[in-house]
C-alpha positions in Angstrom: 0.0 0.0 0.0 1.2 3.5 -0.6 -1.0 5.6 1.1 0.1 8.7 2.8 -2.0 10.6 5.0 -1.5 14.4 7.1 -2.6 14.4 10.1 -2.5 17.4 12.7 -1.3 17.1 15.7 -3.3 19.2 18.9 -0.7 22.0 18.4 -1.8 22.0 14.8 1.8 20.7 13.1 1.3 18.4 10.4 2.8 14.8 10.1 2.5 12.8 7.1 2.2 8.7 8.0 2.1 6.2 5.3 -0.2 3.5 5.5 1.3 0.2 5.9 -1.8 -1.8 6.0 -5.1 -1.9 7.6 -7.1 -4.4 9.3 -10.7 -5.1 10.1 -11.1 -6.2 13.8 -15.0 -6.5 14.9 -16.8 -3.8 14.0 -13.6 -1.5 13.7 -11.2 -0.8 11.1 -7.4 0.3 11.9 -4.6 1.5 10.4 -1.1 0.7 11.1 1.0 3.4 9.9 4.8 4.7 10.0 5.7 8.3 10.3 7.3 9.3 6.8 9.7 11.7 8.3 11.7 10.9 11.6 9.2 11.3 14.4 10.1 11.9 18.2 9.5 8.3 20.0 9.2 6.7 16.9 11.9 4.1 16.2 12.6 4.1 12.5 11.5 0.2 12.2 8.2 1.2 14.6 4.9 1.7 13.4 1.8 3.3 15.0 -1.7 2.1 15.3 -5.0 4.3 14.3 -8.3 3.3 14.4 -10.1 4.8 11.5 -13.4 6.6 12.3 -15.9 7.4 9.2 -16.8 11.1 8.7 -18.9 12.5 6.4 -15.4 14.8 5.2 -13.4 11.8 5.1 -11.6 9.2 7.3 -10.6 10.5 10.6 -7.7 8.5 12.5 -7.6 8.1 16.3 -4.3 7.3 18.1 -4.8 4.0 20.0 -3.1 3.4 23.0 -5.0 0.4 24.6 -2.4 -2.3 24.8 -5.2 -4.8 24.2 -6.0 -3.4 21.2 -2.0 -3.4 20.0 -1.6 -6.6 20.8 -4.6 -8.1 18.6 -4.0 -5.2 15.6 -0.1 -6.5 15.5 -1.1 -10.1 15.8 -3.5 -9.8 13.3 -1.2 -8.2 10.9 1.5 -10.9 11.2 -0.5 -14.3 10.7 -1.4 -12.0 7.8 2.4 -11.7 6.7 3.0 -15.4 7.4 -0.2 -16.3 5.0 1.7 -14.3 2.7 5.0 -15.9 3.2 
């Protein structure tokens, strides 16, 4: 996938993440997604998970920190590499 997305931060500066892949988990729908440019607390092999919220404007992403939620995005997204592989 080569998506890239803006999003703005709450002190309105602008970060561009491209989309590595995105997975349907229940009724939700998130986004894992690596920082394009060097981000603070970001490793460079890291990657940060959004959940993607419908809007009538377009998709808005929300930050997920709910390590439950991690851990099933990121397991989810390997088996889907090792079906791949």
């Amino acid at each position: 996938m080569d998506d890239i997305v803006t999003l703005t931060t709450d002190e309105g500066e602008d970060i561009q993440f491209e989309i590595v892949t995105e997975i349907a988990l229940g009724d939700d729908f998130y986004a894992i997604m690596q920082p394009v440019k060097p981000l603070d607390g970001v490793g460079k092999d890291e990657a940060l998970v959004f959940r993607i919220i419908e809007a009538d404007d377009g998709d808005e992403y929300e930050l997920v920190i709910d390590d439950d939620i991690l851990d099933s995005v990121f397991d989810s997204y390997n088996a889907m590499i090792e079906e791949d592989e």
